[in-house]
C-alpha positions in Angstrom: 101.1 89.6 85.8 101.6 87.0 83.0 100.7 87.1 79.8 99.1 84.1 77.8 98.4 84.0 74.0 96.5 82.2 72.0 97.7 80.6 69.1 94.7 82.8 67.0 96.2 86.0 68.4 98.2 88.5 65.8 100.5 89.6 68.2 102.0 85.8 68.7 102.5 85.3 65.4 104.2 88.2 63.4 105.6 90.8 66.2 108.0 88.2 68.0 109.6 86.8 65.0 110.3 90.5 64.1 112.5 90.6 67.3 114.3 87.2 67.1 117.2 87.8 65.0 119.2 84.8 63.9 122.8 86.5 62.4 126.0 86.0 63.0 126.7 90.0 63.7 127.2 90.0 67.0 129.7 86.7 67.7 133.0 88.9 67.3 131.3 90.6 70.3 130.5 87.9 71.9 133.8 86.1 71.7 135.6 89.1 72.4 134.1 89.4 76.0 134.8 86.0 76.5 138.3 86.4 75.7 138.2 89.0 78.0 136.7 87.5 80.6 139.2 84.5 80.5 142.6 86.6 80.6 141.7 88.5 83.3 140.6 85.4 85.7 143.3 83.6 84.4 144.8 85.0 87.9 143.1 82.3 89.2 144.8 79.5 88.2 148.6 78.8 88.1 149.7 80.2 84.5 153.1 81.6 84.5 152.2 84.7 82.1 149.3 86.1 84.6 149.9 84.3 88.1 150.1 86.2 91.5 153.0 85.4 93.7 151.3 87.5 96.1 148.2 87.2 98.1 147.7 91.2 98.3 148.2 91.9 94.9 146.1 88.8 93.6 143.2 90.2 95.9 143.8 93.7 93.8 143.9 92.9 90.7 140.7 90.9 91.7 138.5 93.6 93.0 139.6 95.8 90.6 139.1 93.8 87.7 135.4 93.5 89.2 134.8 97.2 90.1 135.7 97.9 86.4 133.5 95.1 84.9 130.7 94.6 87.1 129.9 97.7 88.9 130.0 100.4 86.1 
């Protein structure tokens, strides 16, 4: 069901800029998880540090890295 507010209505006006938070506390976070997410898919392309030779392993390291990250 949607909701629709009026521009008259209280709720509209004070309650949802309570929630809206502008700060810069959670972009270490947010980088962080980024980083993250870049080193381990760098698998996927050709860098010498974190390439696969093998096709098994690659596939591995793969599903493991998204059993860990994506199904906990």
């Amino acid at each position: 069901m949607p909701f629709y507010f009026r521009k008259e209505c209280p709720l509209n006006s004070g309650y949802l800029r309570k929630l809206h938070v502008i700060s810069k506390r959670y972009t270490q976070r947010i980088e962080r998880h980024n980083l993250n997410l870049r080193q381990h898919l760098a698998r996927l392309g050709r860098k010498s540090q974190s390439f696969s030779k093998s096709v098994e392993l690659h596939d591995k390291v793969i599903g493991h890295y998204l059993n860990i990250k994506h199904y906990q």
